[in-house]
ZAMIBA-843136 format. One record per residue (C-alpha): residue in three letters; x, y, z; residue number from 1. Coordinates in Angstrom, 3 decimals, padded with zeros to 6 digits. Layout:
N
{ALA, {X, Y, Z}, NUM}
...
END
This chain:
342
{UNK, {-129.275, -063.703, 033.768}, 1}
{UNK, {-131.985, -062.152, 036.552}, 2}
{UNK, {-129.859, -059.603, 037.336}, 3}
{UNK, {-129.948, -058.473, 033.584}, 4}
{UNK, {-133.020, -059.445, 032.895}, 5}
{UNK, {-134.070, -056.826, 035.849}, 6}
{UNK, {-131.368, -053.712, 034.618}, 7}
{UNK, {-133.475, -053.878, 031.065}, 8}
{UNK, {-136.943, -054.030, 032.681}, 9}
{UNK, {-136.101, -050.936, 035.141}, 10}
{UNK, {-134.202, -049.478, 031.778}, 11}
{UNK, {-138.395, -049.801, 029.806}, 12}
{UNK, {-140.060, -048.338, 032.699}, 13}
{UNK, {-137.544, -045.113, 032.715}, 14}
{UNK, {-137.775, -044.860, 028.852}, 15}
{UNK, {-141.275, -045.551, 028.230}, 16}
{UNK, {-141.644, -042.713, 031.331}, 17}
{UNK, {-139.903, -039.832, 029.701}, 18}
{UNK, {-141.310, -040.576, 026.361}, 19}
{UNK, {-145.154, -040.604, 028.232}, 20}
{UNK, {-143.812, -036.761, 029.488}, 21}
{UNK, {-142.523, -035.738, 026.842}, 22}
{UNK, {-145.800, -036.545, 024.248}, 23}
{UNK, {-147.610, -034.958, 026.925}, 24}
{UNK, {-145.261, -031.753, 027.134}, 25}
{UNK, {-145.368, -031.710, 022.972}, 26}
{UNK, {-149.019, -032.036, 023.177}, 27}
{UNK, {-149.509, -029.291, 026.018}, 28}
{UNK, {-147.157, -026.785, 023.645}, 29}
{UNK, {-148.765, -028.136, 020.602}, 30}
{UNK, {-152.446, -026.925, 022.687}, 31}
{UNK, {-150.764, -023.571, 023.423}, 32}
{UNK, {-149.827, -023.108, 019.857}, 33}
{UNK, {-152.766, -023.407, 018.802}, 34}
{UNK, {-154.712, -021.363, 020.982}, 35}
{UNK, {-152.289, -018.307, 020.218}, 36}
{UNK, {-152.774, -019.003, 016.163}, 37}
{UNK, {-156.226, -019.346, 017.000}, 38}
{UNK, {-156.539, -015.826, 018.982}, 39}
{UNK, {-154.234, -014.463, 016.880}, 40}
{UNK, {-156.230, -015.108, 013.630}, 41}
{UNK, {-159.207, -013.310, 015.377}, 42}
{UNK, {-160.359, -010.530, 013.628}, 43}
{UNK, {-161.198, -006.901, 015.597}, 44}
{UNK, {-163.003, -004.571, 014.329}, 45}
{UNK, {-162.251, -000.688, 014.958}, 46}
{UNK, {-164.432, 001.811, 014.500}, 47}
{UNK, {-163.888, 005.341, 014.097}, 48}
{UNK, {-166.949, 007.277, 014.505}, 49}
{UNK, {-166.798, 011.358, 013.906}, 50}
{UNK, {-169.076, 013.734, 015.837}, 51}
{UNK, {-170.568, 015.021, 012.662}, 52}
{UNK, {-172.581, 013.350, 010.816}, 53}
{UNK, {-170.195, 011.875, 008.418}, 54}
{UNK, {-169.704, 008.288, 007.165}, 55}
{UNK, {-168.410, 006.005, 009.969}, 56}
{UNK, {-165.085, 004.660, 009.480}, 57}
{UNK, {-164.449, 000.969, 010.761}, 58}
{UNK, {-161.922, -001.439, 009.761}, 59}
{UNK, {-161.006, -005.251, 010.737}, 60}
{UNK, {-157.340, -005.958, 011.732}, 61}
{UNK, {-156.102, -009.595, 013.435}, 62}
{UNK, {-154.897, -009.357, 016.532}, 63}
{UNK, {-151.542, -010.572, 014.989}, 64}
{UNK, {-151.551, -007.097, 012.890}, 65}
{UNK, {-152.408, -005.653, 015.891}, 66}
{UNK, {-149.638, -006.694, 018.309}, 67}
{UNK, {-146.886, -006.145, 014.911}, 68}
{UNK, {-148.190, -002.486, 014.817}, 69}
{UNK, {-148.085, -002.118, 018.487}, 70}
{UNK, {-144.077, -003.497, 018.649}, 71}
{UNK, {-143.397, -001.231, 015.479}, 72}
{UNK, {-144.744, 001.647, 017.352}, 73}
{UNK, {-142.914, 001.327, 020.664}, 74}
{UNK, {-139.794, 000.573, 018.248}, 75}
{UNK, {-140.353, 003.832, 016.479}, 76}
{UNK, {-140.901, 005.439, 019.812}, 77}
{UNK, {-137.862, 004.309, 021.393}, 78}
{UNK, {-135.332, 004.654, 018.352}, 79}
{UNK, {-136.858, 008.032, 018.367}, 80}
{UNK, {-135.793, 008.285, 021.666}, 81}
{UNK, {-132.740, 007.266, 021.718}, 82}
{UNK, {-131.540, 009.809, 018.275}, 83}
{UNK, {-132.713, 012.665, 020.139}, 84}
{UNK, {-131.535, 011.985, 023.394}, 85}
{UNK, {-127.839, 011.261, 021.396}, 86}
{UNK, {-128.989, 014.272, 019.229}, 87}
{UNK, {-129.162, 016.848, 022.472}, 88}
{UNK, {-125.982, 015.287, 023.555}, 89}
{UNK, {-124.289, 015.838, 020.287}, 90}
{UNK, {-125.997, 019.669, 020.017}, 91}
{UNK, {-124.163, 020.350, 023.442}, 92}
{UNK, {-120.802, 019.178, 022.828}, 93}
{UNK, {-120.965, 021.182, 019.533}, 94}
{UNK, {-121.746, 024.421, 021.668}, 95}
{UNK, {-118.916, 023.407, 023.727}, 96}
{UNK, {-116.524, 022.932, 020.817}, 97}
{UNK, {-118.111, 025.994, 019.467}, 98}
{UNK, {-117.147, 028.511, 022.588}, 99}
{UNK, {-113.683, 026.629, 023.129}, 100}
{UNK, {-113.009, 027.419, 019.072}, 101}
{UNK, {-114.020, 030.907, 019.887}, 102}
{UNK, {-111.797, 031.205, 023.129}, 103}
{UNK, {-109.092, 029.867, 021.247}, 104}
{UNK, {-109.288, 032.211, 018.063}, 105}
{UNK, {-109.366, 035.125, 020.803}, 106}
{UNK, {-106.588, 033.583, 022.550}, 107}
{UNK, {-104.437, 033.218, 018.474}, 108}
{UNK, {-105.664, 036.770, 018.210}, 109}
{UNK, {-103.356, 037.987, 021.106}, 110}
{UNK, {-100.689, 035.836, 020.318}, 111}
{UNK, {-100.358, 037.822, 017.147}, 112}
{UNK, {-100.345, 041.232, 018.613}, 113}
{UNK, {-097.694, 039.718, 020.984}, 114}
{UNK, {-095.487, 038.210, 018.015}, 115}
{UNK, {-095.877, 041.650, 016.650}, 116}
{UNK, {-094.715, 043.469, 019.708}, 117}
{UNK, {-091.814, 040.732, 019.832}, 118}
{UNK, {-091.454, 041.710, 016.353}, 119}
{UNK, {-090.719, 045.438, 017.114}, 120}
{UNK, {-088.566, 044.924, 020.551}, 121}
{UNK, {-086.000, 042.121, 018.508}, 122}
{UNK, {-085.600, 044.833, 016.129}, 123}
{UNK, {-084.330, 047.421, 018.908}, 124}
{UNK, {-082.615, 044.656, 020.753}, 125}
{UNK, {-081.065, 044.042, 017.206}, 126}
{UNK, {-079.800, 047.355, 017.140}, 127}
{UNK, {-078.628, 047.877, 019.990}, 128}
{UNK, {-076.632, 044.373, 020.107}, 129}
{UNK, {-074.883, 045.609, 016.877}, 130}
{UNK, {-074.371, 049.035, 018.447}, 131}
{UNK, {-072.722, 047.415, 021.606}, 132}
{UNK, {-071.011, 044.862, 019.349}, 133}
{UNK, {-069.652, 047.569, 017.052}, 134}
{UNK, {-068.541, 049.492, 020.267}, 135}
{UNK, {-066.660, 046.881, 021.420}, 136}
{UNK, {-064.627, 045.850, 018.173}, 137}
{UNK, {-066.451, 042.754, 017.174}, 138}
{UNK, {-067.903, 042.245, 013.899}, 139}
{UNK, {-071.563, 041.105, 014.096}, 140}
{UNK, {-071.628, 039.430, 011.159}, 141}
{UNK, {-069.159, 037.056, 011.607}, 142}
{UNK, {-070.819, 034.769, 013.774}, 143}
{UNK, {-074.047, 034.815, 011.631}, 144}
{UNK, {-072.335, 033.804, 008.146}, 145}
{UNK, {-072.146, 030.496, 008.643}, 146}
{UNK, {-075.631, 029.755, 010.059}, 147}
{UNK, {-076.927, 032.110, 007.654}, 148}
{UNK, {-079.106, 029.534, 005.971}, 149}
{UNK, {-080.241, 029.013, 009.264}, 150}
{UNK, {-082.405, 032.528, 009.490}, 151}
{UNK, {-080.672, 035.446, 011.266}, 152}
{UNK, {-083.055, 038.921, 011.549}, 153}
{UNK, {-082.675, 039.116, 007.912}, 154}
{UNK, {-084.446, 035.908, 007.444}, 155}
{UNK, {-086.786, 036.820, 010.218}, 156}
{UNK, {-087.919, 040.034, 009.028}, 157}
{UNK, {-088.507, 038.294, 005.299}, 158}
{UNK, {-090.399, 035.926, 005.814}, 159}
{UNK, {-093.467, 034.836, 003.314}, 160}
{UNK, {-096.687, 035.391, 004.672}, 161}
{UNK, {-098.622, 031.681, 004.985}, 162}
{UNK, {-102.192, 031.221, 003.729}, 163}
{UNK, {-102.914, 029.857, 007.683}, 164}
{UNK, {-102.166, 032.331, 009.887}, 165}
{UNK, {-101.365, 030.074, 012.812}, 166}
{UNK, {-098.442, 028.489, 010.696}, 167}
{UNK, {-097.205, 032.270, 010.264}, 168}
{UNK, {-096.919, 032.637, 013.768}, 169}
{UNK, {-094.962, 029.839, 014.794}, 170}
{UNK, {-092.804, 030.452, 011.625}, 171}
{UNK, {-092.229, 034.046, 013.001}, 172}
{UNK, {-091.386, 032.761, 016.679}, 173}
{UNK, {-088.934, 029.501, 015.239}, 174}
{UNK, {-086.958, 032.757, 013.194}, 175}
{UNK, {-087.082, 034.436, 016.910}, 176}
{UNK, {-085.429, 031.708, 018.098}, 177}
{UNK, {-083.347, 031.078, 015.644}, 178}
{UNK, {-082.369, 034.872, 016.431}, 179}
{UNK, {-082.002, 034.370, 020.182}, 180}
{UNK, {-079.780, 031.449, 019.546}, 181}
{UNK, {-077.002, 033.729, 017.345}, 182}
{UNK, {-077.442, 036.665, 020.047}, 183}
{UNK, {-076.353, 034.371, 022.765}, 184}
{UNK, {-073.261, 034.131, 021.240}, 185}
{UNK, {-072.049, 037.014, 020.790}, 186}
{UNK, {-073.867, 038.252, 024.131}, 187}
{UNK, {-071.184, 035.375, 025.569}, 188}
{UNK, {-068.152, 037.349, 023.463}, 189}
{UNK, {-069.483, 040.691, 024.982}, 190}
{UNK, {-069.507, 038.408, 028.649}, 191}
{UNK, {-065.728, 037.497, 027.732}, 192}
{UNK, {-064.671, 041.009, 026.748}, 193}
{UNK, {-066.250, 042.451, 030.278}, 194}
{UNK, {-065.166, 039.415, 032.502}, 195}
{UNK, {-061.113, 039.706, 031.052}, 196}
{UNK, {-062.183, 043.947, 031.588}, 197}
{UNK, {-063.576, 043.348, 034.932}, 198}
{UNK, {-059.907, 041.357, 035.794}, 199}
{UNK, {-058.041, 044.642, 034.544}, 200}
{UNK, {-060.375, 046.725, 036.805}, 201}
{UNK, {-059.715, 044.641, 039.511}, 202}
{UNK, {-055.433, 045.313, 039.067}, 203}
{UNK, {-056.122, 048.872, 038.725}, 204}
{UNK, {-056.535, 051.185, 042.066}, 205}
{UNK, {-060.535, 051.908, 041.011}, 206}
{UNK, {-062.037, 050.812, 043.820}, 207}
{UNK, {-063.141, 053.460, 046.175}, 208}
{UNK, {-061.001, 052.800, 049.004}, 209}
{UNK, {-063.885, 053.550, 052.219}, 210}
{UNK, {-066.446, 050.849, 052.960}, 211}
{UNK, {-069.682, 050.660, 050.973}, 212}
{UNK, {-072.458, 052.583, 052.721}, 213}
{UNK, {-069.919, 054.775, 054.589}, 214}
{UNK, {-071.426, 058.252, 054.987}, 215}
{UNK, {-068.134, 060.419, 054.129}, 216}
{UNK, {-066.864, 063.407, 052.056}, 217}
{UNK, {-063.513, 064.774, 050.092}, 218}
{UNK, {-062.233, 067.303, 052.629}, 219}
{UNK, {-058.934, 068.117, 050.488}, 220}
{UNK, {-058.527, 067.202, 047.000}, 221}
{UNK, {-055.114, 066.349, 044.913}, 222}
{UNK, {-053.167, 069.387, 044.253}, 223}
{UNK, {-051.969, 072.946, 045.836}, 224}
{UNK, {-053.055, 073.663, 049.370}, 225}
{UNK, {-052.400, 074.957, 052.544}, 226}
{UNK, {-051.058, 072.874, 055.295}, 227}
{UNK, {-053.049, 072.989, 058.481}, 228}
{UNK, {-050.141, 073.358, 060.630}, 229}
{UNK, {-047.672, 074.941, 058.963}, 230}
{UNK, {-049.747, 077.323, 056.432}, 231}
{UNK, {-047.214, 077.160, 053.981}, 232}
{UNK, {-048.602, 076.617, 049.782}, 233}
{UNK, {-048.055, 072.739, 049.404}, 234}
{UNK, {-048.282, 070.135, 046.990}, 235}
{UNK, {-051.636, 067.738, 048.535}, 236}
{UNK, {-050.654, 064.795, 047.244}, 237}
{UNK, {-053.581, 062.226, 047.469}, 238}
{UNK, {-057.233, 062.873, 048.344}, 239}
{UNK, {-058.559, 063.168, 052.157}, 240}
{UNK, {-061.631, 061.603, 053.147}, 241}
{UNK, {-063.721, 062.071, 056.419}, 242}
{UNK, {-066.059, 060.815, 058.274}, 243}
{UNK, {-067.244, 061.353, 061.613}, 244}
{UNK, {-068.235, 057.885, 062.002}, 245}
{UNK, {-066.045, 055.815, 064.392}, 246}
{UNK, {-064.455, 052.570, 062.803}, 247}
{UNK, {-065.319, 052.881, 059.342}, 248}
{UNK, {-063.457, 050.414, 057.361}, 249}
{UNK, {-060.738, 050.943, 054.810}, 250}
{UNK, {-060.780, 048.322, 052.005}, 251}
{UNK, {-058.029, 047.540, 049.225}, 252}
{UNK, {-058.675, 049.907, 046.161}, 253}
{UNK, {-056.888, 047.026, 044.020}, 254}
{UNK, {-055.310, 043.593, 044.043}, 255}
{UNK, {-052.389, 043.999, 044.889}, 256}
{UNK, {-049.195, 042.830, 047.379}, 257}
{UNK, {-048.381, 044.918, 050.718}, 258}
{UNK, {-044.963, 046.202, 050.620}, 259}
{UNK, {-044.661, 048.785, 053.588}, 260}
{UNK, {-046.598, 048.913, 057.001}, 261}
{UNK, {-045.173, 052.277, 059.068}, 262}
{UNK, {-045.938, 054.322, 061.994}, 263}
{UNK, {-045.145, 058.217, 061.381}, 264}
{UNK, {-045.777, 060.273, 064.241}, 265}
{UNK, {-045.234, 063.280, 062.484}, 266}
{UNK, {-047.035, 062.640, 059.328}, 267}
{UNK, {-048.923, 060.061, 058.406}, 268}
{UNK, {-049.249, 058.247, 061.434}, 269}
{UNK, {-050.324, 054.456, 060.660}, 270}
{UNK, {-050.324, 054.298, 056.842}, 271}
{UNK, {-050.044, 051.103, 054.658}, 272}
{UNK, {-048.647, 051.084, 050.937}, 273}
{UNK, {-049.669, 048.244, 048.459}, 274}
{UNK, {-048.095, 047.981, 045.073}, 275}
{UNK, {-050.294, 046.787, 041.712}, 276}
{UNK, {-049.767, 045.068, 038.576}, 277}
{UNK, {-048.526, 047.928, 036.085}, 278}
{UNK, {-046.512, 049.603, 038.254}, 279}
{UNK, {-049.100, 051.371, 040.122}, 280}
{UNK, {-049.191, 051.735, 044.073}, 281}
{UNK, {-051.295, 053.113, 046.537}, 282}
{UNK, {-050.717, 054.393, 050.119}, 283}
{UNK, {-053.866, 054.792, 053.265}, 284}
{UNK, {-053.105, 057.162, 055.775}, 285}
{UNK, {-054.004, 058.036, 059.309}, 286}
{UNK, {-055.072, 054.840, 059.648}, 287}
{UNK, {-056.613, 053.797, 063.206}, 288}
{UNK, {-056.009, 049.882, 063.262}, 289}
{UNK, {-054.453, 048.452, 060.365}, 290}
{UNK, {-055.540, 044.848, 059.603}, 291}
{UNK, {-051.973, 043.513, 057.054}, 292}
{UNK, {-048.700, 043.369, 057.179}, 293}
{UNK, {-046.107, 043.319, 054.981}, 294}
{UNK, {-045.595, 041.028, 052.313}, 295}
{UNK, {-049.518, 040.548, 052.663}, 296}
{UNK, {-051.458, 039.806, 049.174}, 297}
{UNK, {-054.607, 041.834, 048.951}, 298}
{UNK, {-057.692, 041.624, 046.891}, 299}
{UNK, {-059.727, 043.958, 045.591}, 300}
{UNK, {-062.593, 045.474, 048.431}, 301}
{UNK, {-060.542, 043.794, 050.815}, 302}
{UNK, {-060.669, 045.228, 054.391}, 303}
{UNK, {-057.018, 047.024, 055.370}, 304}
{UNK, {-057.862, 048.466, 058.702}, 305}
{UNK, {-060.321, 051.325, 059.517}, 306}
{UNK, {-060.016, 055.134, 059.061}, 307}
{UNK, {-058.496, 057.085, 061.992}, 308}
{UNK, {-056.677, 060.525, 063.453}, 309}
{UNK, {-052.986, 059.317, 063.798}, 310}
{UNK, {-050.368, 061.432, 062.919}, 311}
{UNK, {-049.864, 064.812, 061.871}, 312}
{UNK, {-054.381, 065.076, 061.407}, 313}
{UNK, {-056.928, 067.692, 061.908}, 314}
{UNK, {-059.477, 064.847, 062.528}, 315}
{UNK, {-060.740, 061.430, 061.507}, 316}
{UNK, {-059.925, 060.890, 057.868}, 317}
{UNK, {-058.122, 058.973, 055.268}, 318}
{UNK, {-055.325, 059.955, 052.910}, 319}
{UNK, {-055.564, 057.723, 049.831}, 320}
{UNK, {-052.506, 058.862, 047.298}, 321}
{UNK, {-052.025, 056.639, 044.065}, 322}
{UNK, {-048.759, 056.528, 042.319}, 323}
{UNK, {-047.530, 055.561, 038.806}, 324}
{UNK, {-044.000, 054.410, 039.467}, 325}
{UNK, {-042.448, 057.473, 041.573}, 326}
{UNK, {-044.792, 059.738, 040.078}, 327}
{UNK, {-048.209, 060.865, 042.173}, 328}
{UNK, {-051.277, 061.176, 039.903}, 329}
{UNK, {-054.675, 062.726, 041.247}, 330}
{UNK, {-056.600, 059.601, 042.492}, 331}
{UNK, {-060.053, 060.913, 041.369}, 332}
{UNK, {-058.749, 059.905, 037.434}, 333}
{UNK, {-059.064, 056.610, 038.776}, 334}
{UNK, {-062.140, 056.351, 041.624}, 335}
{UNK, {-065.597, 056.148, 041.047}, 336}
{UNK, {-066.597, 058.402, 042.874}, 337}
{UNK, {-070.267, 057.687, 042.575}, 338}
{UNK, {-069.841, 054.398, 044.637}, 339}
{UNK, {-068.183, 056.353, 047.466}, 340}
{UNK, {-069.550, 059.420, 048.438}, 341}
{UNK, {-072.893, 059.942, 050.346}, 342}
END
């Protein structure tokens, strides 16, 4: 019983402590409160005297009034403040937008002179893709039937003008495409027709038969002449080319399969003969060192050996003769020259 006699007596002294504190606290704010109503209430007088000799102006405001108009003011001050600050910010993005909008309309500006020009060079590529196209057997409009719907130059060339120009624009360069796309195709025919061409070519004796960047000229051409030695009229029957280079090389004039490989003192000297698809042949004469050997299959550009003065020969040269069959045909219907002679 003491010891709980002694928990409730410590348990009043606590109590009755923090309520003594806490009147005195309320009483000390309650004193505070007052003296702020108290000063607050107080009346000031202001006085507004002019330097003429006018009335005097003087009014009484609390100092409540007085501290509400001071807060509205610095309110008013810094709301002010903070609009124009946001104001000037928001006037210099606008110039920003402003100059970009105008960089930008100059920049759609070009782009339509250059859809215009793009205009005007798909219409000349247009004709000359038809003109190549017609040229070569294929009809044109064939491949563009079925995507027809699709826009072809027709479609391109017709199409309605749109209130925005911008939208114009990309209208005109999606019918470019559009255009592009069918050209492609029959550019790829015209890629066929030239590669399966190019394989012909390559069967047929049209390569020039001396090595690219060879410094040489036609000293005797196909036909009548008079022989060197002899200087008797005979038939030339192939093409002579010299060079006063030493080594220059001799290369393949087709694709083709080596069926003779001789030594003729007194004529040709070392000459090579390689037969061609379509019954065509070709023989290289006055060789110096000859590279095949019969039964040898050759490709087109293909070094044989290199040009030289063996046999019956005046000087360094090469004899190139093509024949159809048994027949010997002037070699210049087939060269290109242009590739050949310096």
């Amino acid at each position: 019983m003491s010891s709980a006699r002694n928990y409730k007596k410590v348990e009043n002294i606590v109590l009755n402590f923090f309520i003594k504190h806490l009147k005195r606290f309320g009483s000390v704010i309650a004193d505070l409160f007052n003296s702020v109503m108290i000063l607050g209430r107080q009346r000031l007088t202001i006085m507004l005297i002019p330097h003429s000799e006018k009335k005097v102006l003087n009014f009484k405001i609390s100092v409540f009034s007085l501290v509400f108009i001071g807060f509205l003011l610095t309110g008013i001050i810094l709301v002010f403040f903070i609009f124009s600050t946001r104001f000037s910010g928001l006037s210099r993005q606008l110039i920003t937008k402003t100059n970009a909008l105008q960089a930008t309309s100059s920049s759609l500006e070009i782009m339509r002179d250059e859809v215009n020009e793009l205009r005007k060079v798909s219409r000349g590529f247009e004709s000359s893709l038809s003109s190549t196209l017609g040229i070569l057997g294929i009809d044109s409009n064939s491949n563009n039937n079925s995507d027809n719907a699709d826009g072809d130059l027709a479609t391109f060339y017709n199409i309605e003008e749109q209130e925005s120009g911008t939208l114009k624009e990309i209208t005109d360069l999606q019918g470019l495409k559009s255009l592009l796309s069918e050209s492609g195709k029959s550019l790829e025919m015209v890629t066929d027709i030239f590669a399966s061409q190019g394989d012909l070519l390559a069967d047929l004796p049209t390569a020039w038969p001396v090595g690219s960047g060879v410094v040489g000229r036609i000293t005797n051409y196909f036909g009548p002449e008079i022989h060197p030695f002899t200087g008797q009229w005979y038939l030339h029957k192939g093409i002579d080319i010299a060079s006063y280079r030493r080594g220059v090389p001799i290369v393949a004039a087709a694709n083709g399969k080596v069926v003779e490989r001789m030594y003729d003192a007194m004529g040709f000297g070392n000459y090579v003969v390689i037969r061609h698809s379509y019954g065509y042949s070709t023989k290289y004469a006055h060789m110096d060192k000859v590279f095949i050997k019969e039964g040898d299959t050759v490709t087109q550009g293909q070094k044989i050996g290199t040009m030289g003065n063996t046999g019956l020969s005046t000087g360094q040269h090469l004899h190139f003769e093509v024949r159809i069959g048994s027949q010997v045909v002037d070699p210049l219907r087939f060269l290109d020259i242009n590739s050949g002679i310096r």
